[in-house]
C-alpha positions in Angstrom: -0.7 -59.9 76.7 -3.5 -58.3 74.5 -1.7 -55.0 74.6 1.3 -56.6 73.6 -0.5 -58.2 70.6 -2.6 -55.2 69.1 1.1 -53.2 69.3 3.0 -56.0 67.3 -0.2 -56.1 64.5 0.1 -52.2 64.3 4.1 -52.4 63.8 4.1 -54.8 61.4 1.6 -52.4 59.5 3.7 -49.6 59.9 6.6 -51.2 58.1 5.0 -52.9 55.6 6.1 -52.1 51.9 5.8 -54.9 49.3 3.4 -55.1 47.1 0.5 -57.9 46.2 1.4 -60.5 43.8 0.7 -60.2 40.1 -2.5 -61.2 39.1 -4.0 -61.9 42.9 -7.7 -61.1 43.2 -8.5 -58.0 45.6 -11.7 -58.7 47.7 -14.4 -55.7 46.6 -14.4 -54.5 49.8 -17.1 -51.7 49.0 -19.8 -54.4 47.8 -18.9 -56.6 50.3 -18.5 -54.9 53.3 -21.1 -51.8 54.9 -18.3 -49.5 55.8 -16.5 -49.9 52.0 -12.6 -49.6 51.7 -12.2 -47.0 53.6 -10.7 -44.7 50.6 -8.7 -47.2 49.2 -6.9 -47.9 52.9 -8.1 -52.0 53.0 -6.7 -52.6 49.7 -3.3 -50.8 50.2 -3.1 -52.9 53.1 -4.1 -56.0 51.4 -1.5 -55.3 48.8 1.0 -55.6 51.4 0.0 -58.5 52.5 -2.6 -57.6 55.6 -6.3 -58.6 55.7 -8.7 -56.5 58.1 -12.2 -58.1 58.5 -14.7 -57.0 60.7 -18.1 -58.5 61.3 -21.5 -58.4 63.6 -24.6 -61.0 64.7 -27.5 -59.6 66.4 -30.4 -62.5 67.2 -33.3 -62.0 68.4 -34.8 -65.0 69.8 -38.2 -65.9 71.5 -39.5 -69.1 73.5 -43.0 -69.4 72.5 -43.9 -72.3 74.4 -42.3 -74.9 77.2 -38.4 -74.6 78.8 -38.5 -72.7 81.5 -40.9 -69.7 80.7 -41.8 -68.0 78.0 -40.0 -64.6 76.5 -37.7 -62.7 73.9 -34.2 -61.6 74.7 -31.4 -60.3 72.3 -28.0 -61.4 72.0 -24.8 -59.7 70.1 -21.8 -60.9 68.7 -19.0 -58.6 67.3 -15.3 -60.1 66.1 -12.1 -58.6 64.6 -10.0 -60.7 62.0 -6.5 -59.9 61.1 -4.4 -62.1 58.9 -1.1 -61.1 57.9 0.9 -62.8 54.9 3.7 -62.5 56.4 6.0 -63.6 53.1 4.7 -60.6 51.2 5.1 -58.4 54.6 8.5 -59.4 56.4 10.2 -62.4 53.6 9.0 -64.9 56.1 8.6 -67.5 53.2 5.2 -69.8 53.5 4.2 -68.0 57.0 0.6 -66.3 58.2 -0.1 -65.0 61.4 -3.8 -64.2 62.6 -5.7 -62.8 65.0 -9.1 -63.3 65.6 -10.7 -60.7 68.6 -14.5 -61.0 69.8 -16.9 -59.9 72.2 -20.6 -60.8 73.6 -23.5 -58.5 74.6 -26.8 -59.4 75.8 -28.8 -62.0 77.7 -28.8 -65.4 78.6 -31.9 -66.7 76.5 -31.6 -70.5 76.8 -30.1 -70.3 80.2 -33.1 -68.7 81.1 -36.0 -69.3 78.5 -35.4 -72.6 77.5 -33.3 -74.6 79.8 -32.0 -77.0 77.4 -28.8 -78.9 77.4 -27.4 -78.3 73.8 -28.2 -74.6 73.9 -30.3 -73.2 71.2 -27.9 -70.0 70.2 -24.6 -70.7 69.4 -23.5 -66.7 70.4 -24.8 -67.3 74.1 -21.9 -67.6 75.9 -21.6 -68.1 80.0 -20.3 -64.3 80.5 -20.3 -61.3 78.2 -16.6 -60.5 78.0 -14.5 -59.7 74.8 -10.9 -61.6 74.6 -8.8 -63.5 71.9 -10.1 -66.7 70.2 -6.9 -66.7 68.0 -3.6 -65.7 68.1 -1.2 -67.8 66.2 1.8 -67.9 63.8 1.8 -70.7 60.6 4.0 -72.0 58.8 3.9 -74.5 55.7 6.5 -76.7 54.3 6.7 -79.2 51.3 4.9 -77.5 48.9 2.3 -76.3 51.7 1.7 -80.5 52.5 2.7 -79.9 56.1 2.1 -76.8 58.4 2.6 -76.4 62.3 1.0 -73.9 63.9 1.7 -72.5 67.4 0.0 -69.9 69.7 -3.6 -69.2 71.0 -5.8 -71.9 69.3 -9.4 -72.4 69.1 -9.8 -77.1 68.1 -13.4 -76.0 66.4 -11.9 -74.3 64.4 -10.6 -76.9 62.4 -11.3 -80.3 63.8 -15.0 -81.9 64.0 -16.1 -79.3 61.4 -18.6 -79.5 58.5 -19.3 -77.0 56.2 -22.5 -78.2 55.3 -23.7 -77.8 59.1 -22.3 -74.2 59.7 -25.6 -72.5 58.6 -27.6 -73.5 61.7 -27.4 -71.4 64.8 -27.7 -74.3 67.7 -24.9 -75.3 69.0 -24.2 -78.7 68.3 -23.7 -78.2 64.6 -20.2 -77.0 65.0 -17.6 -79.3 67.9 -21.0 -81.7 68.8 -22.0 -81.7 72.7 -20.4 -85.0 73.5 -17.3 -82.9 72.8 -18.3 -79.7 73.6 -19.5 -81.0 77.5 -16.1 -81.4 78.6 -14.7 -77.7 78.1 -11.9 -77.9 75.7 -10.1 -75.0 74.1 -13.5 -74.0 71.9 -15.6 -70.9 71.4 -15.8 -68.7 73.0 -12.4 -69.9 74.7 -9.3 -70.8 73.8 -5.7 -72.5 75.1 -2.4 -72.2 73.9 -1.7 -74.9 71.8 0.7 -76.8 68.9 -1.2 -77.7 65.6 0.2 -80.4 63.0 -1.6 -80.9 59.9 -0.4 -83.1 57.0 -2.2 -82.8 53.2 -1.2 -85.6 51.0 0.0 -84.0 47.4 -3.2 -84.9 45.7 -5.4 -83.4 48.7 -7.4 -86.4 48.9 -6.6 -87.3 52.6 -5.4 -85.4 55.7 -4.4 -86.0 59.6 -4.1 -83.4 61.7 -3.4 -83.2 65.9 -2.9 -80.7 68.2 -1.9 -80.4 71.6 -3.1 -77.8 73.7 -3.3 -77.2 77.5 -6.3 -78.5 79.4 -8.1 -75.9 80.6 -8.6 -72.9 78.5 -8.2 -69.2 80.0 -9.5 -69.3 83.7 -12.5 -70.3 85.2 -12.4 -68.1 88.0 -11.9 -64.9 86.1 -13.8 -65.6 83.1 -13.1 -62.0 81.5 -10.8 -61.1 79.3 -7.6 -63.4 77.6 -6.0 -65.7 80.6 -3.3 -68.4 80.1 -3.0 -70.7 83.0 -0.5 -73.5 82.6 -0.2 -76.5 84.9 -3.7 -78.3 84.4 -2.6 -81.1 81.7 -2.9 -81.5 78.4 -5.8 -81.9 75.7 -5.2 -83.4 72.7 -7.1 -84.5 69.3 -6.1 -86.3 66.3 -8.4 -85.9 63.1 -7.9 -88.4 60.1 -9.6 -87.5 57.0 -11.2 -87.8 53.2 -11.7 -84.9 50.9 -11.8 -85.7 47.6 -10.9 -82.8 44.8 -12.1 -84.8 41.9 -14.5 -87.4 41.7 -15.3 -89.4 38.7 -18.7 -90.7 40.4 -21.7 -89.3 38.6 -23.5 -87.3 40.6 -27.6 -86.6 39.9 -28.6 -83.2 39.2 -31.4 -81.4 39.3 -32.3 -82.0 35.7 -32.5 -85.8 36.1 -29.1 -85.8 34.3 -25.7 -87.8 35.4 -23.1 -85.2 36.0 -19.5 -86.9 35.9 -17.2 -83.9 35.3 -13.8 -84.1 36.7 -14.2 -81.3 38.9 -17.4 -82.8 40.3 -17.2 -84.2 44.2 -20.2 -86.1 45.7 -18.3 -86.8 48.7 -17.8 -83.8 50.2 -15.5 -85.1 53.6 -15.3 -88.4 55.6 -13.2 -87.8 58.7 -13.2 -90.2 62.1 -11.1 -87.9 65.1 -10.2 -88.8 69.1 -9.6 -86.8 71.8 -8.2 -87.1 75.3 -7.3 -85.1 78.3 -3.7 -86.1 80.2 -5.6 -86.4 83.5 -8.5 -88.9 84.5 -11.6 -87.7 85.5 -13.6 -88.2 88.9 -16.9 -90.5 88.1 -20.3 -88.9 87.9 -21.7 -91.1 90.4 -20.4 -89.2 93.8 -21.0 -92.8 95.6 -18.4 -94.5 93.4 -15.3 -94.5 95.6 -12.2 -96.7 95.6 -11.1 -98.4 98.5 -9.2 -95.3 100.2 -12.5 -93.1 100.0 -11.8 -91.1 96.8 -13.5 -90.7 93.7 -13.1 -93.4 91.1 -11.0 -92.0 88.4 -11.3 -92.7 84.6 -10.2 -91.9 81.1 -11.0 -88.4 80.1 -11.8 -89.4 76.3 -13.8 -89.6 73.0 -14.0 -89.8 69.3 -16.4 -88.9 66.8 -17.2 -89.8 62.8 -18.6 -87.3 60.3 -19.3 -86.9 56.8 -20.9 -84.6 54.1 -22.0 -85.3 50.6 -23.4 -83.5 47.4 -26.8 -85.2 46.7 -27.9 -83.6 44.4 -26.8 -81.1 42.6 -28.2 -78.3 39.8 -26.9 -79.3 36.2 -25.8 -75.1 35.5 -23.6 -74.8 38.7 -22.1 -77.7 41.0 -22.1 -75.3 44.3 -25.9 -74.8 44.0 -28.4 -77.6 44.7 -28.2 -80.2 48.2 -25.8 -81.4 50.2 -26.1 -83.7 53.7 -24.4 -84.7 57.1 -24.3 -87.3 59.3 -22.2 -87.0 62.1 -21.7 -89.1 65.4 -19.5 -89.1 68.2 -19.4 -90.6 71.7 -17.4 -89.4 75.5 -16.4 -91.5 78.5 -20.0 -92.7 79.9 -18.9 -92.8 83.5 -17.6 -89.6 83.7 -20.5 -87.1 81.4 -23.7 -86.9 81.3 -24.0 -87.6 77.6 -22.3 -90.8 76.3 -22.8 -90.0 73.0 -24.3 -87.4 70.5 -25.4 -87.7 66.8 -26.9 -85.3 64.4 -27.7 -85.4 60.7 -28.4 -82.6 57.9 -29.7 -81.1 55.1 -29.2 -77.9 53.5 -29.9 -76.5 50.3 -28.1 -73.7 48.1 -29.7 -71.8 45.7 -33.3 -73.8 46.6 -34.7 -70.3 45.5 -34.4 -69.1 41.8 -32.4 -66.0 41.3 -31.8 -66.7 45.1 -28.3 -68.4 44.7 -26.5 -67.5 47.9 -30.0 -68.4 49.8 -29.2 -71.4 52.2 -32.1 -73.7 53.4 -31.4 -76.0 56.1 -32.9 -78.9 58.4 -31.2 -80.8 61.0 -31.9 -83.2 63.8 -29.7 -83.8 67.2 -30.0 -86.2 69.7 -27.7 -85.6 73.0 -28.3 -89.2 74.8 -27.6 -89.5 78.6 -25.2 -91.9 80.0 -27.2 -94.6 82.4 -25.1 -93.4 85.2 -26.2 -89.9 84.7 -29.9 -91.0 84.6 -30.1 -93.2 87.8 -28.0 -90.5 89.8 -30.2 -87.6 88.4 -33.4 -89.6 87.5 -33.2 -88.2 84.1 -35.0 -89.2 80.7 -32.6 -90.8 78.4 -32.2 -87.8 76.1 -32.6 -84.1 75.1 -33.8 -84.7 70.8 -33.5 -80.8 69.2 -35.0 -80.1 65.6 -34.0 -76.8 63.6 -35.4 -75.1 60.4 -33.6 -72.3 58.9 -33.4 -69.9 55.7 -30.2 -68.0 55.5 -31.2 -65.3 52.9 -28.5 -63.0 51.5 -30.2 -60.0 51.2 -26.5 -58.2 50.2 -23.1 -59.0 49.8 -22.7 -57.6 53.5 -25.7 -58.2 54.9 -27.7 -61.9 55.6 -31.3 -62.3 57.2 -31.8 -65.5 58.9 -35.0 -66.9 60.6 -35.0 -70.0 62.9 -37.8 -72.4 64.1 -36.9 -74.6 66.9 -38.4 -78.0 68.6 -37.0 -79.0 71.8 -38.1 -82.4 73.5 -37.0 -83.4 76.8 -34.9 -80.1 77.3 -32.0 -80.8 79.6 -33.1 -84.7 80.0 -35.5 -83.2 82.9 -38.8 -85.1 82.8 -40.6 -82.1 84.3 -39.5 -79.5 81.3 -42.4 -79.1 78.9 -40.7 -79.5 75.1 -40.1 -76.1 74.0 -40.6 -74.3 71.0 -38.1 -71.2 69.7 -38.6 -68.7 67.2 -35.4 -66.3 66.6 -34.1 -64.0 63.9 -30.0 -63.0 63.2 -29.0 -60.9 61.5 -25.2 -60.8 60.3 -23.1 -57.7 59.0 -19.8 -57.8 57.1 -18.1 -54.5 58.4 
C-alpha cells in the first residue's frame, strides 16, 4: 500500500500545471528550511498547488536520579509532509490530500531509565519502525463550514488538542493518558477512519466525530503501515468554543485593558467522548460472570479542556501568557487510570528580542482506578512536573531543554521519584 501511495503523490506531480493564486503568500523556504528551495523547485511546486515539508527531532535525554537506573540515551524522529491542493492541481474544487510519513531511531529511555507510566518523551515509541501516520483525502462544502475526510487518520491530530500544551515533550500534553492507555488510532499509529467536522459561519463553535476501526495497524507485526479490519469500531465526538473576536478586555503587560476586536482571551473550550464498539474484559482477572468468563464493560470516556490568553503584551497579542486546564476520565473497571488531569502555562516572547522563545510549566496527575490498586497494590497515582524553554535559535532550527520531576513513577511504591534532564533539538528540512 505504501508503494502504491508514494507513486500516486509522484503522478500527480508530474502532471501538475496551474499556477498559484494571485496574491498567495509563498513560504521562504531558504530562511525557513536548512536545505533552502532547492533552486527554485519547492516553490514551482507550491505554485501548483503541492507542499513538501520535511523535518527532524533528535533528544537527548538523561535520568539523573530514581526510575529504574540512572543513564542518557538518544532518540530520533524524522517525518515527511506532503499536502496537495488539489483544486489548483486536478479542478477538484475545495479538496486537499496529505500525507504525512515518519520514522523512529534510538533507545527506549523511559522504558528503561525511568519506568514511568506517562512516558517522559513523547518520540519514544514501542518499536523503531517508519510507516504512515496520514493518508487522507478532504473535502469542504458550504463555504468550507463542513468537510469529511476519509483515509488513514491519526484522532490526535485534531481532537483533545491544545495549542498552548504542544510545547512540552511528555506525553500527556497532546491525547492525555486516560485516552492514550487504551490504544486508539494515535501517534505513532493510525486506522483507517471517516472524519466529520462542522464550523458554524462565525467560527465561534465546532463538532467534529470520527469513526475509525479499533485497532490501528497490527500488533503482531508492529513494522511498517498494516490495515486490519474486523476488530470494531472507535469512535469520538468533539464539541467545541473558539472564539475569533472577543470584546472582553484582556490585561496586558503594561497594566493596560486591551479590548480590540481582534483580541481573544478564550483561546478554546471543548468537552469530547469516545467509545470502542466492543466491551472490554475487567481488570480484576477474579471478576467472572456466572458462566466463568470475564465481566465485560463499556469501552469509554470523555474529557474537558480549555486554553486562555492571560495576559498578554500591549505591542503584540501573540506574545505574552497563555494557560490550560484540561481533564478527562476512562472506564474505572477496565484501566488502570480512571482519570487524568493536567494544567499549563507557557509564555511567548517572556524574553526580550526573544519573540518566538516559548517558556512552559505544566503539571499531570495520571490517578489509578481502586480496582487497579488492590489487584496490583499500587499507590494511587503517578504526579509528573515539566519545565521547558523552547528557544528559536533560527527560522529552521529550535533548542529545547527539559527538567523533569516524577513522583510515584508507574504507581509502583518501590520506584524512587525520578528526576530527567533532556535536550531536543528540532530541524525544518
Amino acid at each position: 500500500m505504501a508503494n502504491k501511495l508514494v507513486k500516486y503523490v509522484f503522478l500527480l506531480l508530474a502532471v501538475s500545471n496551474i499556477a498559484v493564486a494571485e496574491g498567495e503568500k509563498i513560504p521562504d523556504w531558504n530562511t525557513g528550511t536548512l536545505s533552502g528551495d532547492w533552486g527554485g523547485m519547492r516553490s514551482d511546486l507550491y505554485n501548483k498547488g503541492v507542499s513538501l515539508e520535511f523535518s527532524h527531532k533528535s533528544d537527548v535525554m538523561t535520568n539523573l536520579f530514581g526510575g529504574i537506573k540512572q543513564g542518557t540515551a538518544w532518540m530520533g524522529y524524522t517525518d515527511a509532509k506532503v499536502e496537495i491542493d488539489m483544486e489548483k492541481l486536478l479542478g477538484w474544487h475545495s479538496t486537499i490530500f496529505y500525507i504525512l510519513y515518519h520514522g523512529e531511531l534510538g533507545d527506549k529511555f523511559d522504558r528503561d531509565y525511568v519506568g514511568s507510566f506517562l512516558s517522559v518523551d513523547n518520540i519514544e515509541v514501542g518499536t523503531n519502525t517508519a510507516q504512515f501516520q496520514h493518508a487522507w483525502i478532504k473535502r469542504n462544502f458550504f463555504d468550507n463550514n463542513l468537510s469529511v475526510l476519509i483515509g488513514l487518520y491519526a484522532v490526535d491530530s485534531e481532537f483533545y488538542v491544545t495549542d498552548t500544551s504542544s510545547v512540552f515533550i511528555q506525553t500527556p500534553y497532546g491525547a492525555a493518558n486516560d485516552l492514550g492507555q487504551s490504544r486508539p488510532p494515535i501517534y505513532p499509529v493510525s486506522a483507517l477512519a471517516v472524519r466529520a467536522k462542522y464550523i458554524s459561519p462565525k467560527q465561534n463553535y465546532y463538532l467534529q466525530g470520527a469513526l475509525t476501526d479499533a485497532i490501528p495497524g497490527n500488533p503482531n507485526h508492529p513494522h511498517g503501515t498494516h490495515i486490519k479490519l474486523g476488530d470494531g469500531t472507535f469512535s469520538i465526538v468533539e464539541l467545541g468554543y473558539t472564539p475569533q473576536a472577543n470584546k472582553q478586555p484582556i490585561a496586558t503587560a503594561s497594566g493596560q485593558q486591551d479590548d480590540s476586536e481582534e483580541n481573544t482571551s478564550l483561546r478554546k473550550l471543548a468537552v469530547g467522548y469516545w467509545r470502542y464498539s466492543t466491551p472490554a474484559n475487567d481488570q480484576d482477572p477474579a471478576n467472572l460472570d456466572a458462566s466463568g468468563n470475564p465481566v465485560r464493560h463499556p469501552n469509554q470516556g470523555a474529557y474537558f479542556l480549555t486554553e486562555r490568553t492571560l495576559l498578554a503584551e500591549g505591542d503584540d497579542p501573540s506574545q505574552g501568557l497563555s494557560g490550560f486546564v484540561r481533564f478527562g476520565v476512562a472506564s474505572k473497571d477496565v484501566y488502570r487510570v480512571d482519570w487524568t488531569g493536567n494544567v499549563g502555562l507557557n509564555y511567548r516572547g517572556l524574553v526580550s528580542e526573544r519573540d518566538d522563545d516559548i517558556a512552559a510549566i505544566g503539571v499531570t496527575v495520571s490517578h489509578a482506578s481502586t480496582t487497579y490498586q488492590r489487584v496490583n497494590a499500587s499507590l494511587g497515582s503517578e504526579t509528573s512536573v515539566e519545565a521547558t524553554y523552547r528557544a528559536q535559535v533560527k527560522k529552521w532550527l529550535a533548542l529545547q531543554p527539559t527538567l523533569q520531576h516524577v513522583l510515584h513513577p508507574n504507581m509502583d511504591p518501590s520506584a524512587k521519584d525520578a528526576w530527567v534532564f533532556g535536550v531536543r533539538i528540532e530541524t525544518a528540512l
